[in-house]
Wavefront OBJ file of the C-alpha trace (Angstrom):
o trace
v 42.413 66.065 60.381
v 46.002 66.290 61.873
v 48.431 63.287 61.119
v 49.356 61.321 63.927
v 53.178 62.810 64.211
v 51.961 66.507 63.239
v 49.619 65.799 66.327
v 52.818 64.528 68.591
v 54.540 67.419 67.677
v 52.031 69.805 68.415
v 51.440 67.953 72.067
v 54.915 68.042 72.816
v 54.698 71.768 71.783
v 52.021 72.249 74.474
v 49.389 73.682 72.183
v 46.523 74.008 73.433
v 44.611 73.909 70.132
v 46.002 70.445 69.949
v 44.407 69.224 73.318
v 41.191 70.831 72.234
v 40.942 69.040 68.912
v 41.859 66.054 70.670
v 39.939 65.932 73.168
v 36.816 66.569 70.649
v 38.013 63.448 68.448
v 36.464 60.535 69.355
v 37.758 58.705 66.550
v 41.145 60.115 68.510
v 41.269 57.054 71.214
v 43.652 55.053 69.027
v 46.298 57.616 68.325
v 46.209 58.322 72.301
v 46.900 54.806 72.901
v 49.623 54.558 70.289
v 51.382 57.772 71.561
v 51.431 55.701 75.265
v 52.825 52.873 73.727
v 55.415 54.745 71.288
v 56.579 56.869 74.285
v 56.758 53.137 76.807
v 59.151 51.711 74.367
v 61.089 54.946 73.973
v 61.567 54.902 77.896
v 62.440 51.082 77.363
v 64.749 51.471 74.669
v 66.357 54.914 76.593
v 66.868 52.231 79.952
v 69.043 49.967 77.895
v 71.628 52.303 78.371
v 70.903 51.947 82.312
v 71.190 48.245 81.892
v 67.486 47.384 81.102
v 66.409 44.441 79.007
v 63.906 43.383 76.700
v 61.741 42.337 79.939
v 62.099 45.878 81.304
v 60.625 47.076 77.751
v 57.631 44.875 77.751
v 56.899 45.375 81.097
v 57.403 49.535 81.160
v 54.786 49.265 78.086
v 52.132 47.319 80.466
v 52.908 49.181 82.636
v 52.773 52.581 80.936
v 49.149 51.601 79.330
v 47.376 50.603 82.589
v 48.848 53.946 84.490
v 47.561 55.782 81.654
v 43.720 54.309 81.398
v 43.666 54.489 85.638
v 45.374 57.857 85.816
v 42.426 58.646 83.128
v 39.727 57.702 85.001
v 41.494 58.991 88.276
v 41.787 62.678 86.911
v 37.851 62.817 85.380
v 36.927 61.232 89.193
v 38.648 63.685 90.864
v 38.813 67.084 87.998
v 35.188 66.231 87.321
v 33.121 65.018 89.977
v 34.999 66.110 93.659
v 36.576 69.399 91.944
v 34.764 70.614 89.041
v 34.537 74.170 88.121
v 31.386 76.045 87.028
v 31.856 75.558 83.297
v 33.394 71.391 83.712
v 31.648 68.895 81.207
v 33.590 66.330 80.623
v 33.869 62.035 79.896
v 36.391 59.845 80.370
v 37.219 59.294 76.563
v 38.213 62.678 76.821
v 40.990 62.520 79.426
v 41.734 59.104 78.098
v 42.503 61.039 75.119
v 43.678 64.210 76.023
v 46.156 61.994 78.775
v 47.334 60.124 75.936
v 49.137 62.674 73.733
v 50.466 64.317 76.747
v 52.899 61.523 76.646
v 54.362 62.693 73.584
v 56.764 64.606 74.916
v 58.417 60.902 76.871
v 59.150 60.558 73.054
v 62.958 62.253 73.608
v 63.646 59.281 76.541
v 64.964 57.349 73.494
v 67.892 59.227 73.547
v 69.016 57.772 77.418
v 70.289 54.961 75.502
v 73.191 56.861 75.330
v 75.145 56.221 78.188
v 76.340 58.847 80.836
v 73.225 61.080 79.758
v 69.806 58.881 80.802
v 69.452 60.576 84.050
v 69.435 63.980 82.360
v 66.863 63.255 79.710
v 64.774 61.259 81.719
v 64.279 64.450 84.540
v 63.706 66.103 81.167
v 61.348 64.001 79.902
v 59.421 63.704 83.069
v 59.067 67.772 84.066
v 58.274 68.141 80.110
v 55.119 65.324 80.742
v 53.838 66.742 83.430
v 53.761 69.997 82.083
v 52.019 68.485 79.317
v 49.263 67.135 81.782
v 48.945 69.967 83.018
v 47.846 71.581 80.181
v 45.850 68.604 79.253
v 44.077 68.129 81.920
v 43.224 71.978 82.165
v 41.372 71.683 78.367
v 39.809 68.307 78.775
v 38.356 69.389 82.384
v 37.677 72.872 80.556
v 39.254 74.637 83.365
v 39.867 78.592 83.684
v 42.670 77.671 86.491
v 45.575 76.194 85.871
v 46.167 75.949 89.820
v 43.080 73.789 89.518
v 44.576 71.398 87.097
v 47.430 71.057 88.443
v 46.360 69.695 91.723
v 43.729 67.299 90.132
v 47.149 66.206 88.218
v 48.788 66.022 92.055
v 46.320 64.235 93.767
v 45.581 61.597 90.968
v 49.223 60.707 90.395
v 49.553 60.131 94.254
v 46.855 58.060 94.139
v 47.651 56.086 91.411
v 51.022 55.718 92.787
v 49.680 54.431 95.418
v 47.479 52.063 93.435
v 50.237 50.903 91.425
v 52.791 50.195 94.728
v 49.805 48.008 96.147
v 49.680 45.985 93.012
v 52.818 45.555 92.130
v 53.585 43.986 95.543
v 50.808 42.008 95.198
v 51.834 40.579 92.047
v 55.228 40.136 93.572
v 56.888 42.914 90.843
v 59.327 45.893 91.544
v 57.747 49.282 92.296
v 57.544 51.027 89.045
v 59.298 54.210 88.207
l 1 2 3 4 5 6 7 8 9 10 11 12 13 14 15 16 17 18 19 20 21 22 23 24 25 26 27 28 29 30 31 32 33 34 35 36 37 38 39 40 41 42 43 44 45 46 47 48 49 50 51 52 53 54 55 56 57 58 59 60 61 62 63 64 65 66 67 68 69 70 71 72 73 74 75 76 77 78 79 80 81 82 83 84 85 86 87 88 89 90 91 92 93 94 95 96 97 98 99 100 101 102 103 104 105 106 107 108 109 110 111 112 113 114 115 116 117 118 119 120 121 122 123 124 125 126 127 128 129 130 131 132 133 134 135 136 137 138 139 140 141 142 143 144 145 146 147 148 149 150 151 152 153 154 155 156 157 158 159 160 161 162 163 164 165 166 167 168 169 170 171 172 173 174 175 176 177
């Protein structure tokens, strides 16, 4: 079994080994978590130099860990059920997990703390996740089409956007990022 960083690593490397072994680890759910959480406070930490504060971090991890369980069950909804391939078996402990270490890469935000350079690594960061997704989302749904994946990835991230707006103005927050 992979250590948690080799793992990171590996996800941020896009292997798709990685999301496989992942995604067959039920024992993996923690580590998935974690790697949300580790790459939240590296975001947080990377907006200080933006002039974020401790509030900003605590919220951004909240907020990071309930975008990541609904844009979990969003993607198996949506990859599984509505637009499934021939050969799709999947539960949501798998995306949850897969999901989760395709944060990894958010791990370099950390390095927006240093001012003049956030909006740079940020973009980065972001296109670098999403790729990640991607890829994740194309194992965990056991996908032969990439295309496939990445509009399951599209349409759940609109609709969780979506989700998210509604509650945060509920709740009387800012939109998040």
């Amino acid at each position: 079994m992979s250590t948690l960083k080799e793992r990171i690593i590996r996800a941020a490397k896009l292997d798709v080994h990685l999301y496989e072994e992942v995604e067959a680890d039920t024992k993996a759910m923690g580590q998935a978590m974690l790697v949300v959480v580790i790459s939240s406070l590296a975001s947080g930490i990377g907006s200080l130099g933006k002039g974020a504060g401790f509030g900003g971090i605590v919220a951004g991890t909240i907020t990071a860990l309930i975008g990541w369980y609904l844009w979990a069950y969003l993607t198996y909804f949506i990859g599984a059920k509505l637009l499934p391939e021939p050969g799709t078996k999947a539960d949501p402990g798998e995306l949850l997990r897969t999901i989760g270490f395709a944060a990894s890469p958010g791990l370099i935000r950390v390095v927006g703390i240093v001012p003049g350079i956030s909006g740079v690594i940020f973009f980065i960061a972001s296109v670098w996740m999403l790729i990640a997704m991607i890829v994740a989302v194309r194992q965990a749904l056991d996908y032969k089409s990439t295309m496939r994946a990445v509009g399951v990835c599209v349409i759940g991230w609109v609709i969780q956007t979506v989700i998210l707006i509604l509650l945060f103005s509920m709740l009387g927050g800012a939109r998040p990022a």
